[in-house]
BAMARSE-259654 format. One record per atom (N, C-alpha, C): residue number from 1; atom name; x, y, z. Coordinates in nm, 3 decimals, m for minus. Each point is the difference from the previous one (the first is absolute). Layout:
! residues N
[NUM "CA" [X Y Z]];
...
This chain:
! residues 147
[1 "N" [m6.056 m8.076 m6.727]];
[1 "CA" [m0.070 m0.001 0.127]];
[1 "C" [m0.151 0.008 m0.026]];
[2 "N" [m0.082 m0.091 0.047]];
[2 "CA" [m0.164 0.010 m0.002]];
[2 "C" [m0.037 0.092 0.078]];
[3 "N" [m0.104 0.077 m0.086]];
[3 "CA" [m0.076 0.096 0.042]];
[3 "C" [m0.076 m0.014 0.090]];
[4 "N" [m0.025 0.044 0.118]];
[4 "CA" [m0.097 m0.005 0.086]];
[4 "C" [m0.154 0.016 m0.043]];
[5 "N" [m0.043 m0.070 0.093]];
[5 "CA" [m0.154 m0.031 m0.085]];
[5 "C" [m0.042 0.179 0.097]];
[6 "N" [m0.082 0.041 m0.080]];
[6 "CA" [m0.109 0.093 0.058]];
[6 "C" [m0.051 0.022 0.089]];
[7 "N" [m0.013 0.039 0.130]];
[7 "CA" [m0.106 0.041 0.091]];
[7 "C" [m0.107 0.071 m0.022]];
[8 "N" [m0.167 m0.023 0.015]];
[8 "CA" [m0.064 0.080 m0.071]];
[8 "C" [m0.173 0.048 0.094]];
[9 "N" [m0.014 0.108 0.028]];
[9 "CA" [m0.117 m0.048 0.078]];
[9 "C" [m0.093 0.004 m0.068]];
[10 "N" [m0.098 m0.115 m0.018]];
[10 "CA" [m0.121 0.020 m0.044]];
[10 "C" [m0.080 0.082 0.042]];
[11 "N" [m0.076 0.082 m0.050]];
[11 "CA" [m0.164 0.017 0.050]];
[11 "C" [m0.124 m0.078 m0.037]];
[12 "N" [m0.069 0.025 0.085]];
[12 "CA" [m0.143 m0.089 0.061]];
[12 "C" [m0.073 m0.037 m0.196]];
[13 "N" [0.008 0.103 m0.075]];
[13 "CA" [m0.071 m0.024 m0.127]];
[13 "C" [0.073 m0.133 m0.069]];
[14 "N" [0.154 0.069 0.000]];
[14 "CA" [0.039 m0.127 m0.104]];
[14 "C" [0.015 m0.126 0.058]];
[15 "N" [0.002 m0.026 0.145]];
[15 "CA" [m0.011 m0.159 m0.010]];
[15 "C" [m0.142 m0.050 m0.009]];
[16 "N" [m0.118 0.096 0.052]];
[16 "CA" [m0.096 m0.047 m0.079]];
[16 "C" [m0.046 m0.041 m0.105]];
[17 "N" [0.081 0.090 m0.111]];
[17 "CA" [m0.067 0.014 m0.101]];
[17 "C" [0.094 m0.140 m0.081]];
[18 "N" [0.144 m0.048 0.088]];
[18 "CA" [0.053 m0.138 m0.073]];
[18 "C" [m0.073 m0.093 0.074]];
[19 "N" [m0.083 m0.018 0.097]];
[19 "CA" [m0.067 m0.061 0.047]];
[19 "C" [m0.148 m0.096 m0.110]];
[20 "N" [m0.040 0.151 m0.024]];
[20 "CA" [m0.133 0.010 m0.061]];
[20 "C" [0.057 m0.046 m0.162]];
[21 "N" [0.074 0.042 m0.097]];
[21 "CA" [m0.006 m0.071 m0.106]];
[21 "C" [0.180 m0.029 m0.010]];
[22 "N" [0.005 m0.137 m0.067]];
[22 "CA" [0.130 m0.043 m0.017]];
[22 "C" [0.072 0.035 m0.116]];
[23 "N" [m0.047 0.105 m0.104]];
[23 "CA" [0.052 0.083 m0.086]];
[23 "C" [m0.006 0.159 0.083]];
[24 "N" [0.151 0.073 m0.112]];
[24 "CA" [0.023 0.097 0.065]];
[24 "C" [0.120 0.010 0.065]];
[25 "N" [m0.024 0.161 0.004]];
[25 "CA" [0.167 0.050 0.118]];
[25 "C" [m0.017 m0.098 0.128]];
[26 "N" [m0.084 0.049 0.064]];
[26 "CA" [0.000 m0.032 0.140]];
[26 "C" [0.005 m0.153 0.047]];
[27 "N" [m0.051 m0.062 m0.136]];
[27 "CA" [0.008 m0.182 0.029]];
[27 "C" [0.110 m0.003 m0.024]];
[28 "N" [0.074 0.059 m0.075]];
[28 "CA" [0.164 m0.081 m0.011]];
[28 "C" [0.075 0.116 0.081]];
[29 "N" [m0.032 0.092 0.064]];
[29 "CA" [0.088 0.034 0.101]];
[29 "C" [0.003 m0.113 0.122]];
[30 "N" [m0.129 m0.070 0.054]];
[30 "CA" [m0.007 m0.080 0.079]];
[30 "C" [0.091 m0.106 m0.039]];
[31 "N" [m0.024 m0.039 m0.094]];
[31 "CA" [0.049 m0.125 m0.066]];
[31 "C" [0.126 m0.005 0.054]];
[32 "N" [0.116 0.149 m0.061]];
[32 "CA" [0.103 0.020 0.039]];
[32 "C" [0.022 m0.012 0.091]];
[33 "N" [m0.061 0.038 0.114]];
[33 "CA" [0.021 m0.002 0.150]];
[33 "C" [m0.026 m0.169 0.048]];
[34 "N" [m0.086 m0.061 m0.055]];
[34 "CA" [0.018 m0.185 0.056]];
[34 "C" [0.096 m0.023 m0.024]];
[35 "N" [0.055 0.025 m0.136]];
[35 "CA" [0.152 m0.065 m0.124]];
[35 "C" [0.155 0.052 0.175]];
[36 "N" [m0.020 0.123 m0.011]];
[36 "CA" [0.094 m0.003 0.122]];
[36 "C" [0.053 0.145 m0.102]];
[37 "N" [m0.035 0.034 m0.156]];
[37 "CA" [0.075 0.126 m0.050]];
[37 "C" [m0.006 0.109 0.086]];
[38 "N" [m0.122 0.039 0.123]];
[38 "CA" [m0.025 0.110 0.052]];
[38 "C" [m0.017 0.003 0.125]];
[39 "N" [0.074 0.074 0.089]];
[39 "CA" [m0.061 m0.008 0.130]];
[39 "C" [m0.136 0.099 0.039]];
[40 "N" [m0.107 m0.071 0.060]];
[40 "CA" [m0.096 0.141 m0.009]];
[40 "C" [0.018 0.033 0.172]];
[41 "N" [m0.048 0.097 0.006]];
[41 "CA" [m0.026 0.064 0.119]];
[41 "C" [m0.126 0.051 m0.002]];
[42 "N" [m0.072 0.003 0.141]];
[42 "CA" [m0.132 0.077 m0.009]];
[42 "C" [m0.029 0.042 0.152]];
[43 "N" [m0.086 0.076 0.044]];
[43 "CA" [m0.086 0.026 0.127]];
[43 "C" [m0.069 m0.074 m0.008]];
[44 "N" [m0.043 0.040 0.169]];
[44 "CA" [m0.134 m0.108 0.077]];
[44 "C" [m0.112 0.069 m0.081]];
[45 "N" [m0.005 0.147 m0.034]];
[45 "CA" [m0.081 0.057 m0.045]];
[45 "C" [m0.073 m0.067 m0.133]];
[46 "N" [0.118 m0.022 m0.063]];
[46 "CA" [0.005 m0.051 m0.167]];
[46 "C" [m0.088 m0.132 0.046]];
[47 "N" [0.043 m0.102 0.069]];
[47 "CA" [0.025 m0.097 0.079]];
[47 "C" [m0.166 m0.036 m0.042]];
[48 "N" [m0.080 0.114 0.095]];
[48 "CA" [m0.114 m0.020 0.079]];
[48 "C" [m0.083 0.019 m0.105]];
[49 "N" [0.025 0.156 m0.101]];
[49 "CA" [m0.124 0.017 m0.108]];
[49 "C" [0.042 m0.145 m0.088]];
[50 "N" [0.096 m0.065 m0.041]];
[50 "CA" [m0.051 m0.088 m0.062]];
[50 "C" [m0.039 m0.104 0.021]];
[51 "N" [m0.026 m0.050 0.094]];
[51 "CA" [m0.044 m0.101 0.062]];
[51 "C" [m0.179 0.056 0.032]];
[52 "N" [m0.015 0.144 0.051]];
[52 "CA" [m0.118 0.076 m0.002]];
[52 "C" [m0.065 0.000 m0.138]];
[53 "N" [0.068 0.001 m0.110]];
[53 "CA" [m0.066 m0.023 m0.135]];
[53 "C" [m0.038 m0.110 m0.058]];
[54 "N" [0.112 m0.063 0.023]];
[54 "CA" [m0.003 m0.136 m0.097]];
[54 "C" [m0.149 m0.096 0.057]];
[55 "N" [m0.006 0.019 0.164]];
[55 "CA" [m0.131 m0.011 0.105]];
[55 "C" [m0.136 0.017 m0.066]];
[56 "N" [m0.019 0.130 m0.058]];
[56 "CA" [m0.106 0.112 m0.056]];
[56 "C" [0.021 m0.073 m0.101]];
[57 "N" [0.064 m0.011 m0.123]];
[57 "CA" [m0.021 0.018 m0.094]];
[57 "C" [0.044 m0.118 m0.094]];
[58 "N" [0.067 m0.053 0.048]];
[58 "CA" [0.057 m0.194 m0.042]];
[58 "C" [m0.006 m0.071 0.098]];
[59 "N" [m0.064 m0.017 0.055]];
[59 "CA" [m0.010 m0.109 0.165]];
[59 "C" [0.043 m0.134 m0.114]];
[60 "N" [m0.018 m0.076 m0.085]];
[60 "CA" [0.036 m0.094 m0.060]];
[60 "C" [0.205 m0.018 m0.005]];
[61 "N" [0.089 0.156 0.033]];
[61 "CA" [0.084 m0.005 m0.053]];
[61 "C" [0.096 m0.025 0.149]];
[62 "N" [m0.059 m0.003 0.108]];
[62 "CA" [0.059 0.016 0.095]];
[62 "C" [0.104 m0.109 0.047]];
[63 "N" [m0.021 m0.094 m0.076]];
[63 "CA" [0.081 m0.144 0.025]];
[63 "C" [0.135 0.010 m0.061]];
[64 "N" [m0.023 0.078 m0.147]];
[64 "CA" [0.151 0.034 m0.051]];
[64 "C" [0.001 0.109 0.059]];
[65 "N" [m0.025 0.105 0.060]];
[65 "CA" [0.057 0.097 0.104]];
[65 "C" [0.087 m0.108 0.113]];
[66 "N" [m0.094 0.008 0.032]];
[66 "CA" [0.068 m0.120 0.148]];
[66 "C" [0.127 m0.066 m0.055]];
[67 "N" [m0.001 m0.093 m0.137]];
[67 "CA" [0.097 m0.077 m0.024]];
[67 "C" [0.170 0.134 m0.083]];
[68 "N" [m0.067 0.055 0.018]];
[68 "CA" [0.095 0.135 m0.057]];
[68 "C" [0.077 0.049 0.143]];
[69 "N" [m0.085 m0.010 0.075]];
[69 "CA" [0.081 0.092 0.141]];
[69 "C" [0.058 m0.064 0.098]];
[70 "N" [m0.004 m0.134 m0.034]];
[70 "CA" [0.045 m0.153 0.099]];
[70 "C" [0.087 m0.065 m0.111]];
[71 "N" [0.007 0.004 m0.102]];
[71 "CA" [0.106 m0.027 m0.071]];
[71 "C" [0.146 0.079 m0.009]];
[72 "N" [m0.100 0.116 m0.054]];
[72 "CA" [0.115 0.121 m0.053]];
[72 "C" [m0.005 0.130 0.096]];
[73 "N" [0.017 0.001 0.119]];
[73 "CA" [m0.059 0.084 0.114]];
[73 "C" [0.094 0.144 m0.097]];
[74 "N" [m0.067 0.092 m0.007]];
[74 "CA" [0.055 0.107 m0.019]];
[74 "C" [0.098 0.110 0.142]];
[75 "N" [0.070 0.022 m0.017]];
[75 "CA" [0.036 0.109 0.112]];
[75 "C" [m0.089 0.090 0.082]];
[76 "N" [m0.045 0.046 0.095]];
[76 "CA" [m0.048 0.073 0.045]];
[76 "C" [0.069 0.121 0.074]];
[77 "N" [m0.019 0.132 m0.027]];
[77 "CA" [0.070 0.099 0.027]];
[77 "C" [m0.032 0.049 0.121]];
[78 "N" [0.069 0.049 0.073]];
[78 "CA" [m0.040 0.080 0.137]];
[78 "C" [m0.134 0.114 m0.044]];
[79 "N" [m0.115 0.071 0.044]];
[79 "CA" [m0.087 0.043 0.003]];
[79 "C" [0.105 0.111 0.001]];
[80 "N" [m0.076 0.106 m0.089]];
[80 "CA" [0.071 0.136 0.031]];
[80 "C" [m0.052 0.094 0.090]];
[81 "N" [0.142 0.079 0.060]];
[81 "CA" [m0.083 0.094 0.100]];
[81 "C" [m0.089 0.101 m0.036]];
[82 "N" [m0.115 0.027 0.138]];
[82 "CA" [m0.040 0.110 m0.059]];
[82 "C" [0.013 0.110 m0.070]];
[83 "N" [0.118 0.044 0.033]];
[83 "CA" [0.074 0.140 m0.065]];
[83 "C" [0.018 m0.006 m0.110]];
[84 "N" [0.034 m0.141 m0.038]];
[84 "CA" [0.037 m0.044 m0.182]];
[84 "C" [m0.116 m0.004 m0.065]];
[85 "N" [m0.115 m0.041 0.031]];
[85 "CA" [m0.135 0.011 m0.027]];
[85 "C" [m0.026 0.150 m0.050]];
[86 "N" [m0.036 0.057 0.124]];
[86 "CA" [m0.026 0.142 0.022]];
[86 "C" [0.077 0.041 m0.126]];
[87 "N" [0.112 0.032 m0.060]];
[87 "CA" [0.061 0.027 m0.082]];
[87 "C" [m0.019 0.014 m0.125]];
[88 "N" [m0.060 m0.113 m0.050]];
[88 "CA" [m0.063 m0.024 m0.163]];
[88 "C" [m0.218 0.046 0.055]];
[89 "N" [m0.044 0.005 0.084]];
[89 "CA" [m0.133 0.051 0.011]];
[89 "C" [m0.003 0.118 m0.073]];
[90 "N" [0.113 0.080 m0.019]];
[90 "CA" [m0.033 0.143 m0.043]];
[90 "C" [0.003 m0.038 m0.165]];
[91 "N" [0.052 m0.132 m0.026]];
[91 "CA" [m0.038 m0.040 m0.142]];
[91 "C" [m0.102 m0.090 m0.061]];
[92 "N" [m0.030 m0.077 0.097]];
[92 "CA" [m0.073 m0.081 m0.089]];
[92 "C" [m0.088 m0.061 0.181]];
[93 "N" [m0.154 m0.075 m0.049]];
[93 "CA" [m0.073 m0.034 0.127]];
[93 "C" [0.070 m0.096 0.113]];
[94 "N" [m0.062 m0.043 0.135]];
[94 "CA" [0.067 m0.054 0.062]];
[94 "C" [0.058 m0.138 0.005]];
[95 "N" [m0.111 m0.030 m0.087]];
[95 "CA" [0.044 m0.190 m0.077]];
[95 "C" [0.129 m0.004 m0.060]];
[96 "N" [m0.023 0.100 m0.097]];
[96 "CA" [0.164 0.001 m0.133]];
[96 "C" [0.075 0.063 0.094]];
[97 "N" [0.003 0.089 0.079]];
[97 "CA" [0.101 0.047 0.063]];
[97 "C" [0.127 m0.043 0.135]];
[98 "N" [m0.112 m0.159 0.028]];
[98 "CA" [0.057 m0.138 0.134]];
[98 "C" [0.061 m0.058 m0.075]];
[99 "N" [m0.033 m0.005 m0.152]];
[99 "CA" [0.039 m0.066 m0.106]];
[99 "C" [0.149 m0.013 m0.074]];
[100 "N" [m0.053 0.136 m0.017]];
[100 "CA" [0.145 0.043 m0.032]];
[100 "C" [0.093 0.058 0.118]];
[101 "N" [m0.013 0.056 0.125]];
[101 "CA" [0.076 m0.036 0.059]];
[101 "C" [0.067 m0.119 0.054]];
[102 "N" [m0.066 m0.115 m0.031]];
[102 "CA" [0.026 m0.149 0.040]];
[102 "C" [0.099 m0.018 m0.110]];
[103 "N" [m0.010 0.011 m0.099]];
[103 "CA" [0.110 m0.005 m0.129]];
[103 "C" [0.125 0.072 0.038]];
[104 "N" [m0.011 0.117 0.029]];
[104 "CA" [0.110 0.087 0.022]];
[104 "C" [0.078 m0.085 0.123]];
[105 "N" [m0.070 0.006 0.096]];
[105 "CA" [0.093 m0.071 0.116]];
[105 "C" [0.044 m0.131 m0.009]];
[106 "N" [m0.049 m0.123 m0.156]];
[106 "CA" [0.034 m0.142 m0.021]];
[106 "C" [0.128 0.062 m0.045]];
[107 "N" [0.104 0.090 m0.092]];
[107 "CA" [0.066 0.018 m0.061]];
[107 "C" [0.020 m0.083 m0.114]];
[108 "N" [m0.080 m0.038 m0.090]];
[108 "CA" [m0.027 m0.083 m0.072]];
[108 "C" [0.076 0.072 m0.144]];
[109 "N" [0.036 m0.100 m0.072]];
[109 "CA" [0.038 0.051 m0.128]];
[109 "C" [m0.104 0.083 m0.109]];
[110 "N" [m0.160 m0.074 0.019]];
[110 "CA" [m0.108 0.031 m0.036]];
[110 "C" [m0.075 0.022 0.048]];
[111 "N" [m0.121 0.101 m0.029]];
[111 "CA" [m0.114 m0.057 0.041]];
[111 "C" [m0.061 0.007 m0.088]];
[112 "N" [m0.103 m0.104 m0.017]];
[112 "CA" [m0.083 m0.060 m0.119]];
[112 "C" [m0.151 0.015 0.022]];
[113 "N" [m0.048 0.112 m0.068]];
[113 "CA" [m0.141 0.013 0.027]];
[113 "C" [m0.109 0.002 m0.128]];
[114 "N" [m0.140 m0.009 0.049]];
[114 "CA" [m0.083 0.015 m0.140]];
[114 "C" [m0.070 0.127 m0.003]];
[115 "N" [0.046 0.090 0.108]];
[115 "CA" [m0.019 0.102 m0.020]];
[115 "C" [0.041 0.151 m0.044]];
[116 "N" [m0.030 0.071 m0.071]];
[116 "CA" [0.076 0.099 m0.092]];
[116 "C" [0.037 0.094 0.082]];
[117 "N" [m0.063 0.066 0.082]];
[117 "CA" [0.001 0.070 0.056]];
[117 "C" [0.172 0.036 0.116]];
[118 "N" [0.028 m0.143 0.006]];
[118 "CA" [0.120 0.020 0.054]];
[118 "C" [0.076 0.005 m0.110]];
[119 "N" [0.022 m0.077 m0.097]];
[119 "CA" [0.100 0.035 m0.125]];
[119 "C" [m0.006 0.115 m0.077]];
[120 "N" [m0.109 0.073 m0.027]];
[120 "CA" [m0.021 0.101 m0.067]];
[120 "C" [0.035 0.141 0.090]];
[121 "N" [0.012 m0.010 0.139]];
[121 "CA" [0.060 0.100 0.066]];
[121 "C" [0.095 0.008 m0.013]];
[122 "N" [0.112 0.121 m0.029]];
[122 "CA" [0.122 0.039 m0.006]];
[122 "C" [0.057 0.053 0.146]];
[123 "N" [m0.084 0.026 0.060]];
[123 "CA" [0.033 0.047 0.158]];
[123 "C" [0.024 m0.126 0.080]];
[124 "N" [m0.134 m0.059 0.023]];
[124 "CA" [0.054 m0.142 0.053]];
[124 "C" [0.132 m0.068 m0.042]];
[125 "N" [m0.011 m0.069 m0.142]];
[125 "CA" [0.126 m0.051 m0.050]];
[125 "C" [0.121 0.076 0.098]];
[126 "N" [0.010 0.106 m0.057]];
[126 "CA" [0.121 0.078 0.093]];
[126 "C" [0.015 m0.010 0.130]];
[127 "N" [m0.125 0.024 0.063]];
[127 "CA" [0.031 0.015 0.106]];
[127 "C" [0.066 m0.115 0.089]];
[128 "N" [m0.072 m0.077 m0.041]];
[128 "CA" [0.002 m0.183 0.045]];
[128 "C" [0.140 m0.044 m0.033]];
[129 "N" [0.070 0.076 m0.076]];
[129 "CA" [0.092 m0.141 m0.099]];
[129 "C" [m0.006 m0.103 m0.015]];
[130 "N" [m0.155 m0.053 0.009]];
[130 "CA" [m0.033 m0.135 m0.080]];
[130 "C" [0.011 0.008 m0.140]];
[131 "N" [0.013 m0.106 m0.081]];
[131 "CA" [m0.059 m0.056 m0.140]];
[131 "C" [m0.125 m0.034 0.049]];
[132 "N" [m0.099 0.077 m0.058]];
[132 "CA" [m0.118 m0.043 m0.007]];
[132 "C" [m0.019 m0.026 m0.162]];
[133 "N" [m0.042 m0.151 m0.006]];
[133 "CA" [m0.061 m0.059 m0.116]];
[133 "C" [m0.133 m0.045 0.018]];
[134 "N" [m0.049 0.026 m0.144]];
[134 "CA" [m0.103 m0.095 m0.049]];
[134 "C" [0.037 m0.129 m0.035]];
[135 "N" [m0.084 m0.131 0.029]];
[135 "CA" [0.025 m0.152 m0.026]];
[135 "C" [0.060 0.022 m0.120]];
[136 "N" [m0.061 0.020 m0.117]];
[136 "CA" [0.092 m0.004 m0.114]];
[136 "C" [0.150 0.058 m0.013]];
[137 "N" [m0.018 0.113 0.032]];
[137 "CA" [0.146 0.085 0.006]];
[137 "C" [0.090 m0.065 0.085]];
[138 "N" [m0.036 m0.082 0.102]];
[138 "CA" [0.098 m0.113 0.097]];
[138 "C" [0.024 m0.076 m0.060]];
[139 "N" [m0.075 m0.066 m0.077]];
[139 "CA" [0.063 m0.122 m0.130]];
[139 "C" [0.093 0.049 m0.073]];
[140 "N" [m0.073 0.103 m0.083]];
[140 "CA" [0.153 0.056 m0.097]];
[140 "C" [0.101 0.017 0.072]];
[141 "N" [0.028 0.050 0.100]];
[141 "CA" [0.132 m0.003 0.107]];
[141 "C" [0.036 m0.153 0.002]];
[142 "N" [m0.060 m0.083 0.025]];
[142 "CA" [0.101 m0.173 0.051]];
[142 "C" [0.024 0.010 m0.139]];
[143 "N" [m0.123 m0.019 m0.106]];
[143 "CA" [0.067 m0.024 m0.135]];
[143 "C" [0.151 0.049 m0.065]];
[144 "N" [m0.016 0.091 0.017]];
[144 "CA" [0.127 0.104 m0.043]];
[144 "C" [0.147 m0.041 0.113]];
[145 "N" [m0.017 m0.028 0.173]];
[145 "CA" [0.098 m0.012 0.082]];
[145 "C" [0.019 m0.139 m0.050]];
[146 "N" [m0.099 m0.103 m0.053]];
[146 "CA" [0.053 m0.129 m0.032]];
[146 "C" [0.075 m0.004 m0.147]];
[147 "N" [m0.004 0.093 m0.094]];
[147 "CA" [0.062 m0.055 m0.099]];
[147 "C" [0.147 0.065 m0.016]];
């Protein structure tokens, strides 16, 4: 029986950052996700800062944005409620905390971030019962589920 491909929510860093150079975790996590290996999921939130960045800071890149989100439309998750919000504030600011409640409520197999701060917490992890990975540490996972 074939394995089900992955559900995974991105955050706002790593599709930037497969955006911005085509080496790397985060370019071939994307990659994966055109190929059809991954389903991603994300917020309007996620949604908006990267489209808010790539604006600022690659205005040149916005065409393969565009051709990324009209090709390969990613999932979009219901906005989480306030209360779910409110919840992770007592851990981390109000950005990471829409953030990661937006993850929690995708029920995603992953969530895939470039930031440590959610992986290096042992409270979060727990609390969430997400897999929170780093881009690399998500590779070694397909690597290893593919062989």
């Amino acid at each position: 029986m074939p394995k089900s491909k992955p559900r995974v929510f991105l955050d706002s860093n790593v599709i930037f950052s497969g955006l911005y150079s085509s080496e790397g975790a985060p370019a071939i996590i994307l990659e994966h996700f055109v190929k059809g290996n991954i389903s991603v999921v994300v917020s309007q939130q996620v949604l908006e800062e990267v489209i808010r960045t790539v604006k600022e800071k690659l205005p040149d890149f916005l065409p393969a944005l565009r051709r990324l989100l009209v090709n390969t439309p990613p999932e979009v998750a219901a906005d989480p409620k306030l209360p779910d919000i409110k919840r992770w504030t007592k851990k981390l600011h109000l950005g990471d905390a829409t953030i990661l409640a937006a993850a929690v409520t995708a029920q995603s197999d992953y969530f895939i971030t470039g930031d440590r701060h959610f992986v290096e917490n042992p409270d979060i992890v727990k609390e969430t019962g997400l897999t929170i990975v780093m881009p690399a540490q998500f590779l070694k996972i397909m690597d290893r589920d593919e062989a």
